[in-house]
C-alpha positions as a Markdown table, in Angstrom:
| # | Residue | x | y | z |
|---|---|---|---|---|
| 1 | Unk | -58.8 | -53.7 | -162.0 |
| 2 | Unk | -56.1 | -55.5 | -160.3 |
| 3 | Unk | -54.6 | -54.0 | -157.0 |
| 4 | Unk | -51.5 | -53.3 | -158.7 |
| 5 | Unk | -52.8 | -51.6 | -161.5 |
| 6 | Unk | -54.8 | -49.5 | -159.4 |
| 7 | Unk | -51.8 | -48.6 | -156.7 |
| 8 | Unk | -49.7 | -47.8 | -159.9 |
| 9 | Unk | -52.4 | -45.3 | -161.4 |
| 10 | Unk | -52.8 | -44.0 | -157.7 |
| 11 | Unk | -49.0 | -43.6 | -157.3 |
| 12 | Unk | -49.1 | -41.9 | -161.0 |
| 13 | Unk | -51.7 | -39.1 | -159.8 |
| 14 | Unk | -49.7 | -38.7 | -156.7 |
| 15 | Unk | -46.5 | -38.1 | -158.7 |
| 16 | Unk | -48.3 | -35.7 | -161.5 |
| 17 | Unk | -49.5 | -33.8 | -158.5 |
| 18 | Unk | -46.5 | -33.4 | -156.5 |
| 19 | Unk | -44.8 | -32.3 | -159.7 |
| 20 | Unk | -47.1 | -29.9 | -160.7 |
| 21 | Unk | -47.0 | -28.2 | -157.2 |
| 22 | Unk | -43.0 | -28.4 | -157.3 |
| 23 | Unk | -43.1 | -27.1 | -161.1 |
| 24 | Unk | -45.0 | -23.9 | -158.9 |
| 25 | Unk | -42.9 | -23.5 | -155.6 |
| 26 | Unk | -39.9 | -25.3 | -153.5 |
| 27 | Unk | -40.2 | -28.2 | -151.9 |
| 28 | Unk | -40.0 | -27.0 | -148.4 |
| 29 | Unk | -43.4 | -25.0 | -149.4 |
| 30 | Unk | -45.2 | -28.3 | -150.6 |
| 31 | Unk | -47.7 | -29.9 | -148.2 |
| 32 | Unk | -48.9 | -33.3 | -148.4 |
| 33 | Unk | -52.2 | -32.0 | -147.8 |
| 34 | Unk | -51.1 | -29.9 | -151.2 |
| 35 | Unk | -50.4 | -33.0 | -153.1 |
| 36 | Unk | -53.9 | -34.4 | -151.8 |
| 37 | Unk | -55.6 | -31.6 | -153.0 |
| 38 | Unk | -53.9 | -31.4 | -156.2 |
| 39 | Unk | -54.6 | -35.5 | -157.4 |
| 40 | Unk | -58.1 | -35.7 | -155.4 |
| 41 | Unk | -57.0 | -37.9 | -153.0 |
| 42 | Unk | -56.8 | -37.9 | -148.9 |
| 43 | Unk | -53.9 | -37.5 | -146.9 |
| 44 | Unk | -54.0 | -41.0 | -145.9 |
| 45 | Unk | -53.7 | -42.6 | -149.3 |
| 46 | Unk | -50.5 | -40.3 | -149.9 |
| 47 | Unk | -49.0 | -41.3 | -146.7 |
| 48 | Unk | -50.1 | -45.0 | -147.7 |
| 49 | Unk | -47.6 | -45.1 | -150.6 |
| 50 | Unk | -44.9 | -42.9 | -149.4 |
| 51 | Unk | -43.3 | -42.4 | -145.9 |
| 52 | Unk | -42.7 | -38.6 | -146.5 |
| 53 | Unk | -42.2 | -36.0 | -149.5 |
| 54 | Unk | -38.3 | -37.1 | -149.4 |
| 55 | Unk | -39.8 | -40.4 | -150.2 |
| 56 | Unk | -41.3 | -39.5 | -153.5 |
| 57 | Unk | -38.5 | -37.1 | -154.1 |
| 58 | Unk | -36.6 | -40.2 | -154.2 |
| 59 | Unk | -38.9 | -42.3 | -156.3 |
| 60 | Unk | -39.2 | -39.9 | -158.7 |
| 61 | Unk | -35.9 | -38.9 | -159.1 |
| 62 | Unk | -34.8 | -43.0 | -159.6 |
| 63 | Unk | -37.9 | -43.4 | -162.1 |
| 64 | Unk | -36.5 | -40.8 | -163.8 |
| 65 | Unk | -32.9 | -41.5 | -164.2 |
| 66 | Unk | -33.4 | -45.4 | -165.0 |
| 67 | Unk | -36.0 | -43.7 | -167.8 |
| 68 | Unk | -33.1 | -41.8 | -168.9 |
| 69 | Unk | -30.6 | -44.8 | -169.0 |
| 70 | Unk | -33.1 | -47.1 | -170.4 |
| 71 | Unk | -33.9 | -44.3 | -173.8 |
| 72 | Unk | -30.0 | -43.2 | -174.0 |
| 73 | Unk | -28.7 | -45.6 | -176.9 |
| 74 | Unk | -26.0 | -43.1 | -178.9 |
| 75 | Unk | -23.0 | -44.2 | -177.1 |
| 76 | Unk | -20.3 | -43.1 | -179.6 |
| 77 | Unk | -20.9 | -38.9 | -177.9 |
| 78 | Unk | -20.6 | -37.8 | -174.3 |
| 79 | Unk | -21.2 | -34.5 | -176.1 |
| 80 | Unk | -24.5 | -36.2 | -177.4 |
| 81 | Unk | -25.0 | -37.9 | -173.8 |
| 82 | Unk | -24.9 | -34.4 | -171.9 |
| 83 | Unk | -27.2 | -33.1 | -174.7 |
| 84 | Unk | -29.3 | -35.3 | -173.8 |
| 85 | Unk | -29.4 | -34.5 | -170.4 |
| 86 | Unk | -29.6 | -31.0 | -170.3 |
| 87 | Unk | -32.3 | -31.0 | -172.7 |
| 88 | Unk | -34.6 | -32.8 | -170.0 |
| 89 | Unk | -33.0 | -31.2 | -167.2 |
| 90 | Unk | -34.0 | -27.4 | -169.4 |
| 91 | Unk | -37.5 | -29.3 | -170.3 |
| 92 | Unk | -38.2 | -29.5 | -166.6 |
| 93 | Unk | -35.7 | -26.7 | -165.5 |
| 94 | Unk | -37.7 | -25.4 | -162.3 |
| 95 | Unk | -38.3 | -28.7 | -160.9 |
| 96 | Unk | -35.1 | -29.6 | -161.1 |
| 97 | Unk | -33.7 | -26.6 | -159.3 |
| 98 | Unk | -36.4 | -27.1 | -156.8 |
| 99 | Unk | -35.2 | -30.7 | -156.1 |
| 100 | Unk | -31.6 | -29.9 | -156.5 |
| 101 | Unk | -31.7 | -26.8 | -154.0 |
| 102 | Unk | -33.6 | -28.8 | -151.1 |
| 103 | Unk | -32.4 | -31.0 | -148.3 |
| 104 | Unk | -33.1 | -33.9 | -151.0 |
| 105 | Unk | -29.8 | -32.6 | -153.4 |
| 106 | Unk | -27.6 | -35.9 | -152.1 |
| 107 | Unk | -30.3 | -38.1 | -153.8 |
| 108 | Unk | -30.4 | -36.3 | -156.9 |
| 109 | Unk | -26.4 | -35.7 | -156.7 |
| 110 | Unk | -26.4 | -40.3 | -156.4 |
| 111 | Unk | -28.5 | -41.1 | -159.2 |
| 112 | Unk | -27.0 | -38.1 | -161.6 |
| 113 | Unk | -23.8 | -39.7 | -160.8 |
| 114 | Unk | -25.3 | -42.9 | -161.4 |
| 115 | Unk | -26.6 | -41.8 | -165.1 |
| 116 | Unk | -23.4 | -40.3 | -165.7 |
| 117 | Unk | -21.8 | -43.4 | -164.8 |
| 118 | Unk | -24.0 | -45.5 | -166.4 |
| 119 | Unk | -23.7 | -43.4 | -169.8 |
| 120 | Unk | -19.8 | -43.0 | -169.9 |
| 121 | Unk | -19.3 | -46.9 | -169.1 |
| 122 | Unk | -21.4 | -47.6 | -172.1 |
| 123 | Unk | -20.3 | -44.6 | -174.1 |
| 124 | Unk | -16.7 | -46.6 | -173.2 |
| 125 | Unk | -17.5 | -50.0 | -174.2 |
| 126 | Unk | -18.2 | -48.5 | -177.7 |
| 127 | Unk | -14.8 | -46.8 | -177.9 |
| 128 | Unk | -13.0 | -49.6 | -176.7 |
| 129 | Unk | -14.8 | -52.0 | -179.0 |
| 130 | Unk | -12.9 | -55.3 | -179.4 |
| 131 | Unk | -9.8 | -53.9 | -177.8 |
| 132 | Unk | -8.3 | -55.8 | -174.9 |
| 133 | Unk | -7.9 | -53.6 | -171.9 |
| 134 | Unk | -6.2 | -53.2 | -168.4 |
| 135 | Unk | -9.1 | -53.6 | -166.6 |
| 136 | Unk | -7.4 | -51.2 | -163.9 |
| 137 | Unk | -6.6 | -48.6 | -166.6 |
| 138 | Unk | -10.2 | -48.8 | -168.3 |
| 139 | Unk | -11.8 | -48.5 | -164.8 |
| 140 | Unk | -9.7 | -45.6 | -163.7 |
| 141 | Unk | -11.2 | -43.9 | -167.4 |
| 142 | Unk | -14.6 | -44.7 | -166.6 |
| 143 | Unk | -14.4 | -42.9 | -163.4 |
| 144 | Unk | -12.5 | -40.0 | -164.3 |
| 145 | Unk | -15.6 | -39.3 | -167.6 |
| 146 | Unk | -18.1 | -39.9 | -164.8 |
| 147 | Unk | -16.7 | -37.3 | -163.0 |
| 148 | Unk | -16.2 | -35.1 | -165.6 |
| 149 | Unk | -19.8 | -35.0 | -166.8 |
| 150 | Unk | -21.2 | -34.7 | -163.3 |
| 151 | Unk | -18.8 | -32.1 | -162.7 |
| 152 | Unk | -19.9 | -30.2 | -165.7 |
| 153 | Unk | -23.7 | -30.6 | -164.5 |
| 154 | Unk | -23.2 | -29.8 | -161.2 |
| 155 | Unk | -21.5 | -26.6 | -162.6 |
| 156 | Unk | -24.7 | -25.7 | -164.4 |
| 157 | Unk | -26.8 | -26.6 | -161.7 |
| 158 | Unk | -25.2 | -24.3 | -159.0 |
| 159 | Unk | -25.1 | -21.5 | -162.1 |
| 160 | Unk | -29.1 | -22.2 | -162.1 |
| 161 | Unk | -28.9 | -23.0 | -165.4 |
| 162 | Unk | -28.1 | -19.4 | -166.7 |
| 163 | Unk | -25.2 | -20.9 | -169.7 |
| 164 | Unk | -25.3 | -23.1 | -172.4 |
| 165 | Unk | -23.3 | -25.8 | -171.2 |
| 166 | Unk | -23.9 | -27.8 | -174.2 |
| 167 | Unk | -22.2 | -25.4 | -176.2 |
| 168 | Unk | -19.3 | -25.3 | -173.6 |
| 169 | Unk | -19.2 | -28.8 | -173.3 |
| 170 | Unk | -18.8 | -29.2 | -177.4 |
| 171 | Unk | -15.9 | -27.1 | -177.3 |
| 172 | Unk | -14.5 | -28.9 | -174.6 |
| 173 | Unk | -14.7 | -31.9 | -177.1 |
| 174 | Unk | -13.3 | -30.0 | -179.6 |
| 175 | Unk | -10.5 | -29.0 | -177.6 |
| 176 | Unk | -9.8 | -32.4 | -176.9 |
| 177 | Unk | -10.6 | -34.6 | -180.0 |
| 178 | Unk | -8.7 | -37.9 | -180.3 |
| 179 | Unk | -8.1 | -37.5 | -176.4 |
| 180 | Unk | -10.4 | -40.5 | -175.4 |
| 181 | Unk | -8.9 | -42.9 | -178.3 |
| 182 | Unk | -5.2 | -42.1 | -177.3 |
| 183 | Unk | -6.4 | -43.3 | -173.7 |
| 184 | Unk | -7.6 | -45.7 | -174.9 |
| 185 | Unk | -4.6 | -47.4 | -176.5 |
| 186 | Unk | -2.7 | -46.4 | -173.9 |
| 187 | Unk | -5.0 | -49.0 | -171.8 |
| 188 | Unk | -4.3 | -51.6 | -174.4 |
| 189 | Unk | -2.9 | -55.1 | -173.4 |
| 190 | Unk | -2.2 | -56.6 | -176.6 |
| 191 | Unk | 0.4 | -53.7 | -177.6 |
C-alpha cells in the first residue's frame, strides 16, 4: 500500500476515534492517550500527524465544511441552505457543542462563516443570474446574507440547540419574500 494511502487510513482512525470520544465528553476531557486507545494506535503516531488536539479540531472541522460546500448544490434557498446545515449540525449535535464550547470556537466560528459565505455567494449568483450588477452593491449583499445566516447559527448554537431554527428561519423568509429580488434590482447597472 502506498505511504499516502496508508497515512490517510491512519489519519481516518485517528479522526473516527477522536470523534467518538468527543461524541462522549468535552474536549478539554479528551487525552491523546484517549484517542490512542480508542483507534489502536500509540501516542507517537497521533503526535506524528497532528501537533496537538487543536490541530485535529481544525482538520476536522475544515474537512468538514469544504464536504459541506462541495455536496450543497440548491442555490435558489438560504432557507434550504440553513436546512441543510442544521440538519448535520442536529445529526452530530453533541460534537458540535463540544467543539463550539472549547478554546477551539474561533476555528469553528472561521469556517462556519466561511460555508455561510461560500453558500450565500452562490445562492446569489443564482438570483442575480444574467443581471449586470454594481459590484460594490452585490458585495455589500453578499456580506450582509453571510452574516445573517451565521448570525442565525450562532444564535442556535449559544441556545445549545434547544429551538427549531429552521422553522424560525422559514418564517423569516416568509416575512421577507421578494426582499432579496428587490435588492437585487436595486443593484442593477443596466436600469
Amino acid at each position: 500500500m502506498p505511504y499516502k494511502a496508508k497515512s490517510d487510513l491512519t489519519k481516518a482512525a485517528i479522526k473516527k476515534s477522536f470523534l467518538e470520544l468527543l461524541n462522549e465528553k468535552p474536549i478539554n476531557q479528551i487525552s491523546v492517550r484517549d484517542i490512542a486507545e480508542g483507534c489502536g494506535f500509540n501516542r507517537n503516531t497521533i503526535y506524528y500527524h497532528y501537533d496537538d488536539i487543536p490541530c485535529l479540531v481544525e482538520e476536522i472541522v475544515i474537512d468538514t465544511a469544504e464536504k459541506i460546500i462541495s455536496e450543497y448544490t440548491d442555490y435558489h434557498s438560504l432557507e434550504a441552505c440553513l436546512e441543510k446545515m442544521a440538519a448535520f449540525a442536529l445529526e452530530h449535535k453533541r460534537i458540535v457543542l463540544n467543539i463550539y464550547n472549547s478554546s477551539n470556537r474561533s476555528v469553528y466560528e472561521l469556517y462556519l462563516m466561511k460555508v455561510c459565505g461560500s453558500v450565500v455567494e452562490n445562492y446569489l449568483h443564482t438570483v442575480f443570474g444574467d443581471v449586470q450588477a454594481d459590484p460594490e452593491s452585490r458585495e455589500i449583499l453578499v456580506r450582509f446574507y453571510k452574516c445573517e445566516c451565521f448570525g442565525q447559527i450562532i444564535d442556535w448554537l449559544n441556545c445549545a440547540m434547544n429551538y427549531n431554527v429552521c422553522d424560525q428561519f422559514s418564517k423569516l423568509c416568509r416575512l421577507r419574500e421578494g426582499f432579496v429580488e428587490i435588492l437585487v434590482e436595486r443593484c442593477r447597472i443596466d436600469k
